[in-house]
Backbone as CSV, one residue per row, in Angstrom:
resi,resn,N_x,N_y,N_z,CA_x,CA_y,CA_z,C_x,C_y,C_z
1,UNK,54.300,88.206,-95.544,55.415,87.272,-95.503,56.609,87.957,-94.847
2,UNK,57.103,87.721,-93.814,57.876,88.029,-93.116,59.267,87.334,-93.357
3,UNK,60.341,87.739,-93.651,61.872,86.943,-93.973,62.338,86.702,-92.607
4,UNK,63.019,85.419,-92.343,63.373,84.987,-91.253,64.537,85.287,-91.059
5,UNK,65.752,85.581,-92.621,66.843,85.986,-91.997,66.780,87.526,-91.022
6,UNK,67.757,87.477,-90.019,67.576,88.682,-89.077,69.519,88.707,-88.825
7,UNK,69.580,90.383,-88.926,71.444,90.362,-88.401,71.364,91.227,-87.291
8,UNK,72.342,90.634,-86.105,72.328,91.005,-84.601,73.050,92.095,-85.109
9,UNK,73.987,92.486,-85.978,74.679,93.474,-85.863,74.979,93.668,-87.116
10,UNK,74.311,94.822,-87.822,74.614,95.244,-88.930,75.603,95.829,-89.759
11,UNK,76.659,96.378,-88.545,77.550,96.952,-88.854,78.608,96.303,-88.964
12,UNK,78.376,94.708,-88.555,79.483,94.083,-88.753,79.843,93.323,-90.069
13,UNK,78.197,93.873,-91.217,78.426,93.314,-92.231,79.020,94.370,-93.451
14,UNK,80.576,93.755,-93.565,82.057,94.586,-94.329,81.912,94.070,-95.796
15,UNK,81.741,95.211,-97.030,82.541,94.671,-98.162,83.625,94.952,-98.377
16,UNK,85.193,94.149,-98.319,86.260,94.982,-98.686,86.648,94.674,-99.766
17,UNK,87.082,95.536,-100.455,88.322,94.853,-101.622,89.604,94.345,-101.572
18,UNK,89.897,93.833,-102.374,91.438,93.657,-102.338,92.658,94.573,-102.397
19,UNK,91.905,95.823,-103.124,92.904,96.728,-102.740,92.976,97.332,-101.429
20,UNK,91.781,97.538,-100.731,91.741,97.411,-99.147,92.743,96.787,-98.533
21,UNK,92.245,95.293,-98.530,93.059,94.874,-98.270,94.539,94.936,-98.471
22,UNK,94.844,94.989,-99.539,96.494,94.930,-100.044,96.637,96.434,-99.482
23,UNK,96.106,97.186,-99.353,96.575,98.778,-98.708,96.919,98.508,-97.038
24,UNK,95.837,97.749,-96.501,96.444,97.551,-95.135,97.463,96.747,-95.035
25,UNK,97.965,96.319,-95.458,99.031,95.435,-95.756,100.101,96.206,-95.717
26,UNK,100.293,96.679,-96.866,101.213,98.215,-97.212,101.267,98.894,-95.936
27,UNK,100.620,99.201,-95.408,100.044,99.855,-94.406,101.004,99.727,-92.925
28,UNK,101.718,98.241,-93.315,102.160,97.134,-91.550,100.844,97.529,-90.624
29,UNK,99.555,97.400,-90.640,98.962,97.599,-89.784,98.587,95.855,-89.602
30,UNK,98.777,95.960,-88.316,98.778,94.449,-87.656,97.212,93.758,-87.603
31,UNK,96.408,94.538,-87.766,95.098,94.457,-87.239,94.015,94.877,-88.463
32,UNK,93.095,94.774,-89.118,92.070,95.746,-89.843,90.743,95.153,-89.095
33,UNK,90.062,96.536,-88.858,88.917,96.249,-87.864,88.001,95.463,-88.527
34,UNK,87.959,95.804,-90.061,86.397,94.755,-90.264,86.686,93.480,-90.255
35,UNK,88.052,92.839,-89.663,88.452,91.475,-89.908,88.529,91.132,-88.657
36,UNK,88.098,92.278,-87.771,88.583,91.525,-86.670,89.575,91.455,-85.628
37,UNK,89.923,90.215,-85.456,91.455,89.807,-85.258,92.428,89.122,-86.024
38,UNK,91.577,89.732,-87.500,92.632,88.935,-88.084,93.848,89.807,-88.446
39,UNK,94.921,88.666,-88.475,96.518,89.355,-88.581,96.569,89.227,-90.346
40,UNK,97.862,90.272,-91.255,97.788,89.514,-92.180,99.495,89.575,-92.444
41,UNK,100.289,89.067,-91.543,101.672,88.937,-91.036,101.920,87.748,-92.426
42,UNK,102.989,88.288,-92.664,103.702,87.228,-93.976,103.003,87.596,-95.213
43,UNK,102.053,88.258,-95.598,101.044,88.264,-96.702,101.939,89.457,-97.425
44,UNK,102.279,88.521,-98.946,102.729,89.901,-99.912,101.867,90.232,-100.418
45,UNK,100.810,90.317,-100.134,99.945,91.318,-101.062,98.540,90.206,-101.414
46,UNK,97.490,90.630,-101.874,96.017,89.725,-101.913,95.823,89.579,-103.164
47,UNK,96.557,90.165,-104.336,97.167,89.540,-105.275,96.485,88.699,-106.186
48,UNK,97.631,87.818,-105.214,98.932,86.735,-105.320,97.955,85.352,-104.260
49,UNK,97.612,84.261,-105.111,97.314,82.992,-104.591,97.465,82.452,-102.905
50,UNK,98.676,82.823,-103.098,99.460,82.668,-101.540,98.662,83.176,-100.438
51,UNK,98.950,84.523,-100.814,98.119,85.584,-100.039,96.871,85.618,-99.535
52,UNK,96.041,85.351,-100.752,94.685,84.489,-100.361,94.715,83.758,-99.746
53,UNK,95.350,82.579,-99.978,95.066,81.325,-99.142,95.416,81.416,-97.466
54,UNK,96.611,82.626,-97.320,96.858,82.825,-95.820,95.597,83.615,-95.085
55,UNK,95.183,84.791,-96.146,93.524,84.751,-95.222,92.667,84.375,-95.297
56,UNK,92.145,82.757,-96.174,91.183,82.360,-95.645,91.796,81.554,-94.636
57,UNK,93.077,81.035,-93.861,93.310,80.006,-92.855,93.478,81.057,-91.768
58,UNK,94.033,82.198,-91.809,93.548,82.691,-91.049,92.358,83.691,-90.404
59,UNK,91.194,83.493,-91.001,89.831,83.942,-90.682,89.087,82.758,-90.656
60,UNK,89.560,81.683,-90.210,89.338,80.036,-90.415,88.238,79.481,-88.946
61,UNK,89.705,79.880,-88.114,89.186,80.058,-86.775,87.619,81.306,-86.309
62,UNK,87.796,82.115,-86.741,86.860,83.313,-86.489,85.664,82.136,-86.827
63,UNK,85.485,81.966,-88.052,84.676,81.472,-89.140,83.993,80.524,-88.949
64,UNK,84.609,79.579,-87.989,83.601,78.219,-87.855,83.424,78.390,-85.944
65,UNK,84.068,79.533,-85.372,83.270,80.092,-83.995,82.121,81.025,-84.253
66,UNK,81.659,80.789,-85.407,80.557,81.202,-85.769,80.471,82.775,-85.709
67,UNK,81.959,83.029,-86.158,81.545,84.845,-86.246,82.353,85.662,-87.527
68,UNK,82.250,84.738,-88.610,82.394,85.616,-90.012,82.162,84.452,-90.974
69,UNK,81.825,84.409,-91.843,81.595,84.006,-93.316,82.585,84.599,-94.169
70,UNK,82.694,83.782,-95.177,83.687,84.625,-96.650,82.754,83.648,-97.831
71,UNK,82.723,85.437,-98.680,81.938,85.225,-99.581,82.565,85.973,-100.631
72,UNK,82.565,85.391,-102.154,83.740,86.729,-103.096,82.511,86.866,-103.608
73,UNK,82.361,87.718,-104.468,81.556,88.994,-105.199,82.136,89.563,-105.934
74,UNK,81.145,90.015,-106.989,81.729,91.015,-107.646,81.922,92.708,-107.172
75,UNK,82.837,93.505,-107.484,82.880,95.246,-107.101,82.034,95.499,-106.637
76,UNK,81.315,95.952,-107.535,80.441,96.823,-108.203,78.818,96.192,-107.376
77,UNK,79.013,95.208,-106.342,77.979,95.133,-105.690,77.985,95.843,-104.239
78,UNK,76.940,96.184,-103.607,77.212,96.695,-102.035,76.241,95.575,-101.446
79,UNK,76.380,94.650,-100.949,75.544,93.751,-100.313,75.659,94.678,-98.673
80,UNK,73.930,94.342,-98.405,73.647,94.469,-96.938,72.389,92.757,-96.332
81,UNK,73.125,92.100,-96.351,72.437,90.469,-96.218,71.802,90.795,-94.967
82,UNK,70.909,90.308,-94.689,70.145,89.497,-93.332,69.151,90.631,-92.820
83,UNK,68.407,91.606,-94.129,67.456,92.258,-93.932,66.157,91.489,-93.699
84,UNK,65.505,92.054,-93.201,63.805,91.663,-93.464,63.109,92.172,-94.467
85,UNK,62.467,91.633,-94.945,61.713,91.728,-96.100,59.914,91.235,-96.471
86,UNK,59.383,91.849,-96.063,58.068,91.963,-96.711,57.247,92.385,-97.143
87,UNK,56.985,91.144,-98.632,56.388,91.789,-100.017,54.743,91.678,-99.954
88,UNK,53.996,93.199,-99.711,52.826,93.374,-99.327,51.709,93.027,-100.767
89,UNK,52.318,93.014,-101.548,51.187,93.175,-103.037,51.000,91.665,-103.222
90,UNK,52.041,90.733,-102.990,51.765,89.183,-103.661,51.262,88.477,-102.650
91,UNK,50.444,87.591,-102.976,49.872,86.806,-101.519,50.595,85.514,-101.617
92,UNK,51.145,85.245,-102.357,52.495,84.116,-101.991,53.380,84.191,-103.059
93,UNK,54.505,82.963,-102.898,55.867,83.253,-103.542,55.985,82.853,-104.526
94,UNK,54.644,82.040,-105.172,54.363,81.508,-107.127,53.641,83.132,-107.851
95,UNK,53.012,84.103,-106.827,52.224,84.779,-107.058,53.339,86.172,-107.597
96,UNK,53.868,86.450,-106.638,55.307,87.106,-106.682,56.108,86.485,-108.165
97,UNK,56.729,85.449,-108.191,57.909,85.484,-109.079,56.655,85.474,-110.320
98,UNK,55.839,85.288,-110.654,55.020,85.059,-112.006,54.516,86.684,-112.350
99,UNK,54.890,87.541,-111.023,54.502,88.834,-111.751,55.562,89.384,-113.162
100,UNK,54.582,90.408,-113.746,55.012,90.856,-115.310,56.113,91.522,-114.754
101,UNK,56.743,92.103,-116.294,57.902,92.775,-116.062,57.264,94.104,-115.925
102,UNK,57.278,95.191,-115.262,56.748,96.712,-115.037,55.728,96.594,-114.002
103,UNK,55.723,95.574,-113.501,54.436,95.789,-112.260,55.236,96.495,-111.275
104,UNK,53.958,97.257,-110.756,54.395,97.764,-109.520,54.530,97.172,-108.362
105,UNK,54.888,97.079,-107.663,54.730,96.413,-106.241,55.378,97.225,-105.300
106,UNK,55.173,97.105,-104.240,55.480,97.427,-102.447,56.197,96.320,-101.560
107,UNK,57.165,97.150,-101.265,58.142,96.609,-100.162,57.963,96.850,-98.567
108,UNK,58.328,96.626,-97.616,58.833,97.094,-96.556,60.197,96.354,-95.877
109,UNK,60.981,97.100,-96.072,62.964,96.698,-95.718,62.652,97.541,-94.860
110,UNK,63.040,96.935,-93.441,63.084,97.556,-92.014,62.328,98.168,-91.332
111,UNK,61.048,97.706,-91.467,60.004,98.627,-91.104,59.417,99.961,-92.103
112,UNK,60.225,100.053,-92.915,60.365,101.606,-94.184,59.480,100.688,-95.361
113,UNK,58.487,101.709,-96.181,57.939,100.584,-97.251,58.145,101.671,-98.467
114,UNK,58.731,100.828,-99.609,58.859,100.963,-100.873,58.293,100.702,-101.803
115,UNK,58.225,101.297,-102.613,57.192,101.259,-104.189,58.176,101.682,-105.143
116,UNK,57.918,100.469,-105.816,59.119,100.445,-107.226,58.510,99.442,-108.463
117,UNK,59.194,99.114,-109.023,58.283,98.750,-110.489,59.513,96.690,-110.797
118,UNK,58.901,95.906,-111.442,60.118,94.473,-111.340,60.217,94.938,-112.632
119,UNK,61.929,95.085,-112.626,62.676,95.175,-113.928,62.779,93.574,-114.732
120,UNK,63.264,92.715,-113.674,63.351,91.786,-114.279,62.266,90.720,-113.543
121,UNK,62.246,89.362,-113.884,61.233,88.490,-113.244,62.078,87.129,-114.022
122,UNK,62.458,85.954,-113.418,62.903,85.293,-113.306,62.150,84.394,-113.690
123,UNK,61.831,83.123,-114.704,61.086,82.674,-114.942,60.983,80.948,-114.068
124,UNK,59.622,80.560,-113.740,60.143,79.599,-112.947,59.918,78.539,-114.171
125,UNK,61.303,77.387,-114.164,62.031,76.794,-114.552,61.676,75.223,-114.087
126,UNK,60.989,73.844,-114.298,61.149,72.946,-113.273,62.438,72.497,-113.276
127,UNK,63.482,72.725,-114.199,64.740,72.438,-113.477,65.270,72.981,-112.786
128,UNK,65.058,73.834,-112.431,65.490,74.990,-111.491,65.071,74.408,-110.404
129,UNK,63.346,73.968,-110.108,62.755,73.626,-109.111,63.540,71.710,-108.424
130,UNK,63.781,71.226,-109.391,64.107,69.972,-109.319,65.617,70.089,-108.550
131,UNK,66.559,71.695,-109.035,68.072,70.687,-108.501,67.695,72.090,-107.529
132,UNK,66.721,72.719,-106.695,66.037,73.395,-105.743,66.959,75.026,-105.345
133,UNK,67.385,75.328,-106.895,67.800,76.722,-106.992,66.424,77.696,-107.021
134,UNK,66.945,78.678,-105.971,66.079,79.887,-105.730,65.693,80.817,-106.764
135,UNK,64.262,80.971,-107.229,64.105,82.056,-107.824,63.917,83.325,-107.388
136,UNK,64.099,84.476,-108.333,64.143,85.574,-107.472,63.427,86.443,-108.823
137,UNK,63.070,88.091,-107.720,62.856,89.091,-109.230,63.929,90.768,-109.063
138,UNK,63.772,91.135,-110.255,64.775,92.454,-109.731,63.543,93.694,-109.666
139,UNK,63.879,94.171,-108.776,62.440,95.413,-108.002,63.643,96.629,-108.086
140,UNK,63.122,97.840,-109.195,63.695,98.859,-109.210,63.163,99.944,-108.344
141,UNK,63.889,100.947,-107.642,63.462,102.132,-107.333,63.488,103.469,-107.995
142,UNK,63.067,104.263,-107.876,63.821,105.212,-108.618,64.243,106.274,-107.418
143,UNK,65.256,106.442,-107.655,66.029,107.325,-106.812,66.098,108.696,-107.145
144,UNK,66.787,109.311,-107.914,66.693,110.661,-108.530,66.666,110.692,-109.276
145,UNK,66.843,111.906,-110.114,67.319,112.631,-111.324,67.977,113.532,-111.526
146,UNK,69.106,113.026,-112.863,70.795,113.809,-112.414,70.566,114.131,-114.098
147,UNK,70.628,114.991,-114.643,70.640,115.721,-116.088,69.840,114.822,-116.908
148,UNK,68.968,114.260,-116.547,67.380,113.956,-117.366,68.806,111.868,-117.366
149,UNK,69.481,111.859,-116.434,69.599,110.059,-116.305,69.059,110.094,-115.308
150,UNK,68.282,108.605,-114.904,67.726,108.189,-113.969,68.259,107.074,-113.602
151,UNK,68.556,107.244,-112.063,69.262,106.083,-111.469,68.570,105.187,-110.378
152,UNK,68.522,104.242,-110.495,67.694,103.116,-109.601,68.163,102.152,-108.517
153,UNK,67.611,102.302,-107.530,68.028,100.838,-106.299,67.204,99.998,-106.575
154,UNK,68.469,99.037,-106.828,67.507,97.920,-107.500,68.016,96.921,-106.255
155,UNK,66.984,95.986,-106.397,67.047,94.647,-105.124,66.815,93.610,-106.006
156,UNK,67.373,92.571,-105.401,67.187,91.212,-106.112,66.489,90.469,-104.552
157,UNK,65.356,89.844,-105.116,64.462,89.014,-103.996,65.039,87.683,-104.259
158,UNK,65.418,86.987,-102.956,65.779,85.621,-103.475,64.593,84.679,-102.309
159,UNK,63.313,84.571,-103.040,62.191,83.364,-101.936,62.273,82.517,-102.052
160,UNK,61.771,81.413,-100.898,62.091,80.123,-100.449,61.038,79.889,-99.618
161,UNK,60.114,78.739,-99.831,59.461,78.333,-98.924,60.308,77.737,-98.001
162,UNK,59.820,78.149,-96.711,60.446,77.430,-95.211,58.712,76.675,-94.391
163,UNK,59.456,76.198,-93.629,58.358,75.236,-93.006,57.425,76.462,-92.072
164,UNK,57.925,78.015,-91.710,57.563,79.140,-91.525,56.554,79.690,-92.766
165,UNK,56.372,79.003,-93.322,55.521,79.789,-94.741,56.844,80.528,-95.612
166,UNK,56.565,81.525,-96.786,57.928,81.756,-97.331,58.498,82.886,-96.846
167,UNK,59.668,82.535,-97.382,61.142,83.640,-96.672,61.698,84.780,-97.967
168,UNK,62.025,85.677,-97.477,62.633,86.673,-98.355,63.889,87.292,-97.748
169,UNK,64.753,87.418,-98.780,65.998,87.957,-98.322,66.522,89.324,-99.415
170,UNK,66.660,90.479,-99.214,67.039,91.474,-99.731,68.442,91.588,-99.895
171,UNK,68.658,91.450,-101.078,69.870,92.367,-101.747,70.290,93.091,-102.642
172,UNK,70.494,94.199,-102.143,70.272,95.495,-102.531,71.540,95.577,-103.742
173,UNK,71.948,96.177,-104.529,72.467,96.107,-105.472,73.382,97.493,-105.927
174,UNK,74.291,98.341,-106.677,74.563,98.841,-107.403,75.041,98.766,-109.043
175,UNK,74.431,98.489,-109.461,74.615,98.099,-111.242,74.302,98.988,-111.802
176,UNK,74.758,100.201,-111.483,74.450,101.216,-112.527,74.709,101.168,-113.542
177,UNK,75.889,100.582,-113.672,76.905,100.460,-114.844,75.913,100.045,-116.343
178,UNK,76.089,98.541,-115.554,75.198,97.531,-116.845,73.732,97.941,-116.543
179,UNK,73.256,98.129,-116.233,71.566,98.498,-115.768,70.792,97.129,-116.305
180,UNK,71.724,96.017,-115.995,70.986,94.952,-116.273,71.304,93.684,-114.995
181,UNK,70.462,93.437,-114.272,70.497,92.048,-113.372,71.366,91.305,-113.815
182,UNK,71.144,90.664,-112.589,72.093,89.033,-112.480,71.379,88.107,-111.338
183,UNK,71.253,87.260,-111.732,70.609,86.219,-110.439,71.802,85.777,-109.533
184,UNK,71.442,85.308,-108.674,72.881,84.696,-107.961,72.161,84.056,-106.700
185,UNK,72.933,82.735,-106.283,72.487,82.173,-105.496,73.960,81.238,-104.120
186,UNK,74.391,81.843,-103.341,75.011,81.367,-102.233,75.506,79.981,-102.151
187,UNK,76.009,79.271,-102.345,75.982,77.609,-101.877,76.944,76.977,-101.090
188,UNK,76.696,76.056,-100.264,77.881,75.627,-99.601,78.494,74.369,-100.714
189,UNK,80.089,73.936,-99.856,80.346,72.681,-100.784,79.942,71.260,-100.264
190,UNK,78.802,71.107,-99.258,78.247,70.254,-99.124,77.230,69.947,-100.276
191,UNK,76.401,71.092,-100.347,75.383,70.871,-101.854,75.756,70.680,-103.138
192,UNK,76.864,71.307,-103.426,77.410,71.609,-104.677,78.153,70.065,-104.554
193,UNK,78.814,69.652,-103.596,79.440,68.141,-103.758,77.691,66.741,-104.321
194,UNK,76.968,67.200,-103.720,76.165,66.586,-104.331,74.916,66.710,-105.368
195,UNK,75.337,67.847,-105.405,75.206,68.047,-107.115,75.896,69.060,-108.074
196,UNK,76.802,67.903,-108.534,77.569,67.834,-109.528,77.318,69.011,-111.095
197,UNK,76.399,68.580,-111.146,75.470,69.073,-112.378,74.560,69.974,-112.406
198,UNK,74.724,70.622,-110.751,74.147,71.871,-110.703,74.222,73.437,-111.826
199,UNK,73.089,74.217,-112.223,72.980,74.686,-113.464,74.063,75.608,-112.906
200,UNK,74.923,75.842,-113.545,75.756,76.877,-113.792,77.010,76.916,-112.919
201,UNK,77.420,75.552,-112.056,78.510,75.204,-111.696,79.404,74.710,-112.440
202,UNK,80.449,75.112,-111.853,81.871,74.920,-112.458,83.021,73.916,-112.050
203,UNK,83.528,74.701,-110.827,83.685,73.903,-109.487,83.283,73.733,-108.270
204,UNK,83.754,73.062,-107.549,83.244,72.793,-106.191,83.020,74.188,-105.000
205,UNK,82.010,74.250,-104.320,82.130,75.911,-104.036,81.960,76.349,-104.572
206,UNK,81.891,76.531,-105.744,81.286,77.966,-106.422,80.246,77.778,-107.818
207,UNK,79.408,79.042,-107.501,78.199,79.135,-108.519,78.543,80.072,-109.460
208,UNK,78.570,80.489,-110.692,78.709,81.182,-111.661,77.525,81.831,-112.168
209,UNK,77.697,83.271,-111.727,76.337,84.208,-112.590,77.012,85.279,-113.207
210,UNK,75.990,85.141,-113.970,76.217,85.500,-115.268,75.642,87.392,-115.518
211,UNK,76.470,88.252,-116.281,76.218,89.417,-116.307,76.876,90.154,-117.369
212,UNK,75.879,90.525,-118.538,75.436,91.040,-119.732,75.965,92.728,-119.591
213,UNK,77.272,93.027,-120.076,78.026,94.229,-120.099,76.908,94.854,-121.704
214,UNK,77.257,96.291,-121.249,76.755,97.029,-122.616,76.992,96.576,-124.134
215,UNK,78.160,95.593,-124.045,77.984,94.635,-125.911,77.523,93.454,-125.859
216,UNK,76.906,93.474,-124.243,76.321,91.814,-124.227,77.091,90.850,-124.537
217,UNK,78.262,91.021,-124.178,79.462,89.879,-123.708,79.277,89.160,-122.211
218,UNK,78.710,88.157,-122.213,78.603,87.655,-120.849,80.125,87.408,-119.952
219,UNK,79.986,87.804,-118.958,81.337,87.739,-118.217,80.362,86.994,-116.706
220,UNK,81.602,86.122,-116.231,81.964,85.255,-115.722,81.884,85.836,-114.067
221,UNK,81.051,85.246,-113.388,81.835,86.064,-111.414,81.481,85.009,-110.800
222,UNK,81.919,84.846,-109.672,81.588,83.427,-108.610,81.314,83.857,-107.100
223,UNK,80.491,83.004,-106.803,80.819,83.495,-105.349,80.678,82.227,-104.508
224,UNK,81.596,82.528,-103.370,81.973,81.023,-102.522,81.998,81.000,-100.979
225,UNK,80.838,80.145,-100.493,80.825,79.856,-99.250,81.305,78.941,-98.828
226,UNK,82.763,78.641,-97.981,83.354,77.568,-97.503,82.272,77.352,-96.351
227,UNK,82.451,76.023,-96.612,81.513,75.115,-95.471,82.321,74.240,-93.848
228,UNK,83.791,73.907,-94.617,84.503,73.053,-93.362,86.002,73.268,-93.346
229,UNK,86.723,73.209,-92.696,87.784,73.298,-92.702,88.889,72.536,-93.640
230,UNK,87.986,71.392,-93.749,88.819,70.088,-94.757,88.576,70.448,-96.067
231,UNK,87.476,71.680,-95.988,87.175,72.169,-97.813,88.138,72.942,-98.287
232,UNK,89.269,73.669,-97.423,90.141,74.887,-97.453,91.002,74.647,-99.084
233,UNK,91.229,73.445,-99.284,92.108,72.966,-100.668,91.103,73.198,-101.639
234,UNK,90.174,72.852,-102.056,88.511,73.310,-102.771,88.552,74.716,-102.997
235,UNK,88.285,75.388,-101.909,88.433,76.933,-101.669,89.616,77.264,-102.632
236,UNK,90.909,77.080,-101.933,92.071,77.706,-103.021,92.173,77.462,-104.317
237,UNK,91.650,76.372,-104.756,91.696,75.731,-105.788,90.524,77.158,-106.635
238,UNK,89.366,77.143,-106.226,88.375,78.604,-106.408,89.194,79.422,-106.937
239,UNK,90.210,79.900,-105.731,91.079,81.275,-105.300,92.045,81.662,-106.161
240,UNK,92.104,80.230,-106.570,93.309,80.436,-107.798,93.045,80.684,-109.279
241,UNK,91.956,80.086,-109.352,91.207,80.390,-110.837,90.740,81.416,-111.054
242,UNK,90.451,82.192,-109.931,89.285,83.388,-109.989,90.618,84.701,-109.677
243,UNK,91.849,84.080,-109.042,92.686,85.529,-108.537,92.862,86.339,-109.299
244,UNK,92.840,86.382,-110.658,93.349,87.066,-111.487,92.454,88.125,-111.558
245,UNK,91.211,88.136,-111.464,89.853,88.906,-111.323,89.745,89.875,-110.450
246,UNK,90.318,91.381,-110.461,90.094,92.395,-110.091,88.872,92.803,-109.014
247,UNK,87.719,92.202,-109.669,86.395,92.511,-109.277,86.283,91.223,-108.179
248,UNK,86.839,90.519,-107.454,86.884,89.562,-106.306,86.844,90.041,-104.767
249,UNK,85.838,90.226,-104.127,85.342,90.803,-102.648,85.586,89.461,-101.511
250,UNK,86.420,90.513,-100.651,86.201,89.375,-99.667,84.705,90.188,-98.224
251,UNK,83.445,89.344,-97.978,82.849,89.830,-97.326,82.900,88.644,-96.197
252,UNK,82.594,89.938,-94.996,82.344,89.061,-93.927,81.378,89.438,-93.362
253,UNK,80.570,88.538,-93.009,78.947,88.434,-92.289,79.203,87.120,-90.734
254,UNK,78.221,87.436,-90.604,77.797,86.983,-89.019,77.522,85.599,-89.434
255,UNK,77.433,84.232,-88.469,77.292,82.822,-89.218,75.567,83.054,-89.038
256,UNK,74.819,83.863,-88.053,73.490,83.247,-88.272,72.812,83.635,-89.474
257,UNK,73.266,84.357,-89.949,73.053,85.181,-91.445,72.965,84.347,-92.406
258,UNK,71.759,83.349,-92.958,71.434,82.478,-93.457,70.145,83.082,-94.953
């Protein structure tokens, strides 16, 4: 199974923060390269509501010439989107998500193949299948060993049958912290406008996943793909509920990056 997403340019896919941001700011630097051309002239700081809302109108233009996306996230993730991905052990994508928790399985991300063990496995759901949210599983690696802790790259698989047979998309993860998953799934506010009652929506634009800290207090993160220009009030409306949230990424990716 071969993943269809593919990125022309990898390096153009940026996670920044807000303190990034708010540092170039500080900064008077007229310009920050992973943005581009974008200016952030008048902006007190990324903060502050305002502030937000002046860079998503201005990365507006970039954005629908089809050369950046904005997506928030939490910190503590390093997304690298629009890998290839294929999973050599499952012979399809009911076969895959129904594997146990500790199976082994084999990867190949970029031509390179991996062997790691599914921490988690996602159970398939027919409501899940009905309002046509993606299941996925979490595939640990083990990386080293640092004074008898062991630390893991973990990936979250998110498959999808396409009229190509099925698709896989890699994202790679850092959760050391919680050493526990999170599902998460992308949406525009075309889908989310028509369904309302999608599991774990809130508002418009944005999906809410969910992530189990060491007292197993579930805390709250969103992430939001503007779809049109006329959605920009939707968006802030997001921007404003969520500003207060430290852990809020602005990323930018390429538009074919699907």
């Amino acid at each position: 199974m071969r993943g269809e997403g593919k990125l022309k340019n990898p390096e153009d896919v940026k996670v920044i923060s807000l303190d990034e941001i708010a540092e170039s700011i500080r900064r008077n630097e007229e310009k920050h390269p992973e943005l581009k051309e974008v200016k952030f002239r008048e902006s007190k700081g990324c903060k502050d509501v305002e502030g937000l809302s002046r860079l998503i109108e201005e990365v507006w233009d970039d954005y629908y010439k089809g050369e950046s996306r904005i997506v928030f996230s939490p910190e503590y993730i390093n997304y690298e989107f629009g890998e290839d991905l294929q999973v050599i052990s499952a012979e399809n994508e009911d076969t895959l998500l129904g594997v146990s928790i500790g199976k082994e399985i084999e990867v190949i991300v970029k031509g390179k193949p991996y062997k790691g063990f599914v921490a988690t496995g996602l159970s398939v759901k027919e409501d899940w299948k009905k309002k046509g949210i993606g299941k996925g599983i979490h595939f640990n690696q083990q990386k080293h060993k640092e004074e008898n802790n062991y630390n893991f790259i973990s990936y979250w698989f998110d498959l999808r049958k396409t009229s190509q047979g099925s698709s896989a998309k890699l994202f790679p993860d850092t959760m050391f912290k919680y050493k526990i998953p999170y599902y998460f799934k992308v949406i525009d506010l075309n889908e989310a406008k028509e369904n309302e009652n999608l599991s774990g929506l809130k508002t418009i634009g944005a999906e809410l996943s969910y992530l189990l800290n060491s007292r197993g207090k579930e805390k709250r993160r969103t992430m939001i793909q503007p779809n049109r220009p006329n959605d920009a009030e939707s968006v802030c409306d997001i921007i404003s509920e969520y500003s207060k949230d430290k852990e809020v990424h602005f990323v930018f990716k390429p538009e074919d990056l699907r």
